[in-house]
C-alpha positions, 0 to 999 in steps of 0.5 A, spaced: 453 726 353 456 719 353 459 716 347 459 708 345 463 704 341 470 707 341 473 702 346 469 697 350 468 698 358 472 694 361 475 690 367 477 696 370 472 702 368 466 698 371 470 697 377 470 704 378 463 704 379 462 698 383 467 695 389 464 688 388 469 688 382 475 691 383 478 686 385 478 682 379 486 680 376 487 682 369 489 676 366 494 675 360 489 674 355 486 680 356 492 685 356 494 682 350 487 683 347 486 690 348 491 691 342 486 690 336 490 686 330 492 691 325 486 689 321 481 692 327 486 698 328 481 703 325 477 707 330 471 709 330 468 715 329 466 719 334 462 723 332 457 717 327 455 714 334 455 720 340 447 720 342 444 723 348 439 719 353 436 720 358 437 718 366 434 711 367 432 707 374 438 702 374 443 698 369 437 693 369 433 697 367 437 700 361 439 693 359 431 691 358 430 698 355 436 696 349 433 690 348 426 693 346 429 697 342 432 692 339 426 688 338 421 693 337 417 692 342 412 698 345 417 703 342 420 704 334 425 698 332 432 703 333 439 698 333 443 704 335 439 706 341 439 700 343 448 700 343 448 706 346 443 703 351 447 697 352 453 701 353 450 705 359 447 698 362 455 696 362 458 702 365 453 701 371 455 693 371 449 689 368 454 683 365 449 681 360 449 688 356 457 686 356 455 680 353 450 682 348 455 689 347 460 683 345 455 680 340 453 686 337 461 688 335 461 682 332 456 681 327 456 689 326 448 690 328 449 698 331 455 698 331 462 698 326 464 690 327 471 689 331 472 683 332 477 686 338 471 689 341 467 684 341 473 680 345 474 684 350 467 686 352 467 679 352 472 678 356 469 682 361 463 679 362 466 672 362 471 675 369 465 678 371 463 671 373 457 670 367 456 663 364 455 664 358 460 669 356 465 663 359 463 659 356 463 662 349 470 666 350 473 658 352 468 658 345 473 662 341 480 659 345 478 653 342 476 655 335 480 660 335 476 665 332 477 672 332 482 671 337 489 665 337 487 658 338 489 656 345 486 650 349 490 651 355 485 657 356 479 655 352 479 648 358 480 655 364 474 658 361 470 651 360 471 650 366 470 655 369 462 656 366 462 648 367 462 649 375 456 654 374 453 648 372 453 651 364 451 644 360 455 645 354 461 647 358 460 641 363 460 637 356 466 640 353 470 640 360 469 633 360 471 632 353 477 635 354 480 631 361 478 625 355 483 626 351 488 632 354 486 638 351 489 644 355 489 640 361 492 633 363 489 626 361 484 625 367 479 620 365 476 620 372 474 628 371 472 626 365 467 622 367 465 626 372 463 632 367 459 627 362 455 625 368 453 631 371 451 633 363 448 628 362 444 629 368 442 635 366 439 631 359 445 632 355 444 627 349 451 626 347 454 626 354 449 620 356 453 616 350 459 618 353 457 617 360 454 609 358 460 608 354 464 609 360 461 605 364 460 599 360 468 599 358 469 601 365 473 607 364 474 613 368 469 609 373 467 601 375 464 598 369 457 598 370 453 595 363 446 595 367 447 603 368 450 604 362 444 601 359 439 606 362 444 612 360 444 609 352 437 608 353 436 616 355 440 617 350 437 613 345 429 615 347 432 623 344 434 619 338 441 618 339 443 612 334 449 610 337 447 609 344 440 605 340 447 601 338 449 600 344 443 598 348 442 593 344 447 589 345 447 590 352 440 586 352 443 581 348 449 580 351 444 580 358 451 584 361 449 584 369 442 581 368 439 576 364 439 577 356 433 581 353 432 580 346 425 582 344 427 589 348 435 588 343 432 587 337 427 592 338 432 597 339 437 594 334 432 595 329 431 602 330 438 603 330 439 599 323 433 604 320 438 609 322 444 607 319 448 604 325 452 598 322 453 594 327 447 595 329 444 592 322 449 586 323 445 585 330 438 585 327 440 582 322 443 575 327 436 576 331 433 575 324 437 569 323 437 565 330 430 568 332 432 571 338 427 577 340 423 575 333 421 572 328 426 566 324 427 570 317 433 568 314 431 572 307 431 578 312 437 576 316 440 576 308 438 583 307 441 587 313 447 584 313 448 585 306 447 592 309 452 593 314 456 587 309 456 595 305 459 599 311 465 593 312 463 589 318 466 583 317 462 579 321 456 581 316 460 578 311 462 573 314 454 571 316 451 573 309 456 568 306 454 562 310 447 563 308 450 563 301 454 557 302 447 553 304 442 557 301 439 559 306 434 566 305 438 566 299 439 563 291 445 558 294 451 560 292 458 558 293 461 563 288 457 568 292 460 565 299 467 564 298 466 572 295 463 574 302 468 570 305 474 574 302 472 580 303 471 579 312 478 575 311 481 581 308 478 585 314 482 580 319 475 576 321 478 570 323 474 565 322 473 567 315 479 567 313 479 559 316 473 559 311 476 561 305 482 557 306 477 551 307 474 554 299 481 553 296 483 546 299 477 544 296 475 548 291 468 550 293 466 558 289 474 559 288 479 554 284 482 549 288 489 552 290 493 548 296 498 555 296 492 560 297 489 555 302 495 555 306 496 562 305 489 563 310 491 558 314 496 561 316 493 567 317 488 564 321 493 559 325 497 566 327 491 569 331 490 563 334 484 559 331 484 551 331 481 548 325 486 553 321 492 550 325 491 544 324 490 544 317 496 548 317 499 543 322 496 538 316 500 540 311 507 542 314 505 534 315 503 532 309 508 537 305 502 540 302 504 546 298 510 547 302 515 542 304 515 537 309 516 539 316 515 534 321 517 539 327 514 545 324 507 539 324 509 538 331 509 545 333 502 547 330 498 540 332 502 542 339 497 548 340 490 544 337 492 537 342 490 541 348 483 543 346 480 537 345 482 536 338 481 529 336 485 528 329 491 533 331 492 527 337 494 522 332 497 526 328 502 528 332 503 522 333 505 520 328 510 526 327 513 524 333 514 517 331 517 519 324 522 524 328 523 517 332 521 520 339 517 514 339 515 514 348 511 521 345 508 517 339 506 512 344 504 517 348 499 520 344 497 514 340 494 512 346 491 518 349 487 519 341 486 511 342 482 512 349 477 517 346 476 512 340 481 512 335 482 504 332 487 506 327 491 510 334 490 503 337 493 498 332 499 504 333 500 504 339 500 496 340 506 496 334 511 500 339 509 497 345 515 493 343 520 498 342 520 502 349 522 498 355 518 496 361 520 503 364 519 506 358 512 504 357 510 506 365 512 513 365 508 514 358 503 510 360 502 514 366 503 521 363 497 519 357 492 517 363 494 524 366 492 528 359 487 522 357 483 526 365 486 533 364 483 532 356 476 529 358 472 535 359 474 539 353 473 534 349 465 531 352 464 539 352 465 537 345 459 532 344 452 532 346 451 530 353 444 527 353 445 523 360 448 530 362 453 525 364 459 528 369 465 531 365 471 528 369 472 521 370 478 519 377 482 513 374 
């Protein structure tokens, strides 16, 4: 006579059976779930699941019988056989009936559902070795299902079915070595786990994988492999590594640009609601990289990712709105879409819409709201909106005048080559009285073609004595060479004349 049901065979009972197991370490988890919670105390009742069965061959062959009662086939569909069955299979050590046993106290199919039995046959499995169950007992740790929430034993069990080469669990070992789930922060591992599931065509760990090598984390950066893994997972439709892969063809990262393949992608992941990737296809439409020039079908996507807050989207659709380009022309229409990216800190926008303001284009004119952009732009660095600002400090447009202020943001634009900041600088430093910096500058501005720079400098040659003038003179021939090439660059060089000069 057996009985089945009123406590799980455990750990140490099938050891009784079986040698190869007695050694197994009872662990912590296990002696604490084997006192159910108050809400599982309630035993079951002998004499409802007592049955008699007959011999069989093996555990093997006890478990394959459960199963075809279970499912009916050659016999009567019969739940309760097929516990019982189950029962026996697990007493003779079959792993795999711990784990079905394990099932069946959860969902309540042919047994009572006890949720402490569940996880206790559950247990017993996952510590006989099976992948599976280590798997779903790290499952239940994470999510704390029927059982305390606890990573640190949910990454143990994880990574014990993930070395079995369990590919979710390869996955989910890789995620939490990511961030530092129940383990210590190792991105090194956690690029190994995502490859080896990758490997074994895991969608999302192929993403991962690429991510990690096109931003170079927990391995060398590697854009041209981190293609072929977006590309793996991008064939299984995986619309963020569709992104992704586009913008590695476009860039030409490790190999020269490929826009058909960019575009092709970029719209397949556009079609899926990729953002950014709507933004990409909709600038191969505009520039004509991989397709076709549409700038009405450029409008259109960038309208839709404009919709999913990319500022550059915004900032795009706004310049075909200022020129009319694919759309009825508008500077209303443009200075709104210039707000909208300059509220998200897309920079060159925020240069733009200070432009609208200063001359009241789309937007009434309004010097305070200009500076106001300006100067938010000139803070990260762009050079129209510093000197513009560095204008105004000038001119004391819509703040007071500030000569020092206007020397000190002109000071940032001089050196890339900007031509009307070296006259303006100039001239601040001749209204401070540093007059060997204004002749110094006056000359540099006058060299690369400015007349009025000229007449400037010409006028305080008188006021700097001959020692003076040389050292000026020599320190703007050093600028005027240290300048030469950003400001060529600047220009369009049909001769392909060399950009440095020796003096």
């Amino acid at each position: 006579m057996n009985r089945i049901g009123m406590e799980p065979t455990t750990v140490e009972e099938s050891a009784e059976s079986d040698p190869a197991v007695s050694d197994v370490e009872e662990t912590p988890a296990a002696t604490a779930a084997s006192a159910p919670p108050e809400t599982d105390r309630a035993d079951v009742s002998t004499e409802i699941l007592e049955l008699e069965v007959g011999p069989a061959d093996s555990a093997v062959a006890q478990y394959a019988l459960a199963m075809r009662y279970s499912r009916g086939e050659g016999v009567a569909r019969d739940e309760l056989m097929a516990a019982l069955l189950l029962q026996q299979a697990a007493q003779g050590g079959s792993v795999p009936a711990y784990l079905a046993l394990s099932d069946r106290f959860e969902s309540g199919l042919g047994l009572p559902q006890s949720f402490s039995r569940s996880f206790l046959n559950l247990e017993t499995a996952a510590k006989l070795g099976d992948a599976e169950a280590q798997y779903r007992l790290g499952q239940r740790y994470d999510k704390g299902r029927t059982v305390k929430k606890d990573d640190v034993l949910a990454a143990k069990w994880f990574l014990s079915a993930a070395e079995q080469g369990h590919v979710e669990a390869q996955y989910l070992t890789a995620s939490h070595f990511e961030v530092g789930l129940g383990v210590p922060v190792d991105l090194g591992q956690s690029y190994r786990w995502y490859r080896k599931a990758a490997d074994h065509d895991h969608v999302e760990s192929a993403y991962r994988v690429g991510l990690c090598l096109i931003r170079g984390v927990g391995a060398g950066r590697e854009p041209r492999v981190a293609a072929r893994y977006f590309e793996q997972a991008g064939q299984a439709d995986h619309h963020g590594a569709q992104a992704e892969l586009a913008e590695i063809l476009f860039a030409g990262e490790g190999a020269a640009p490929e826009y058909q393949r960019a575009a092709k992608w970029a719209r397949t992941a556009a079609e899926n609601g990729v953002v950014q990737a709507q933004f990409r296809f909709g600038y191969c439409l505009e520039s004509g990289f991989g397709v076709a020039v549409s700038h009405g079908g450029a409008a259109e996507w960038y309208r839709k990712a404009a919709e999913g807050n990319h500022a550059c989207a915004m900032f795009r659709l706004g310049l075909l709105y200022e020129q009319g380009l694919g759309v009825d022309p508008s500077l209303s229409k443009a200075a709104e879409c210039f707000r909208g990216a300059a509220e998200l800190e897309w920079t060159e926008a925020q240069t733009k819409l200070g432009l609208c303001y200063e001359l009241g284009r789309g937007v009434p004119q309004q010097v305070a709201d200009a500076a106001k952009w300006f100067r938010r732009a000139a803070e990260k660095a762009d050079t129209t909106a510093r000197e513009r600002l560095g204008y105004y400090y000038h001119h004391g447009i819509a703040m007071d005048r500030d000569y020092q202020a206007a020397i000190a943001w002109y000071s940032k634009v001089v050196e890339t080559g900007q031509l009307s900041s070296q006259a303006n600088i100039a001239e601040c430093y001749e209204a401070t009285g540093a007059l060997q910096d204004a002749y110094h500058w006056y000359n540099v501005a006058a060299a690369f073609g400015s007349t009025s720079a000229a007449g400037r400098r010409d006028a305080l040659v008188a006021s700097l004595d001959p020692m003076q003038l040389t050292s000026t003179q020599d320190k703007a021939v050093e600028t005027f060479l240290r300048l030469m090439p950003k400001v060529m660059s600047q220009r369009e060089n049909k001769a392909g004349l060399p950009l440095t000069l020796s003096i």
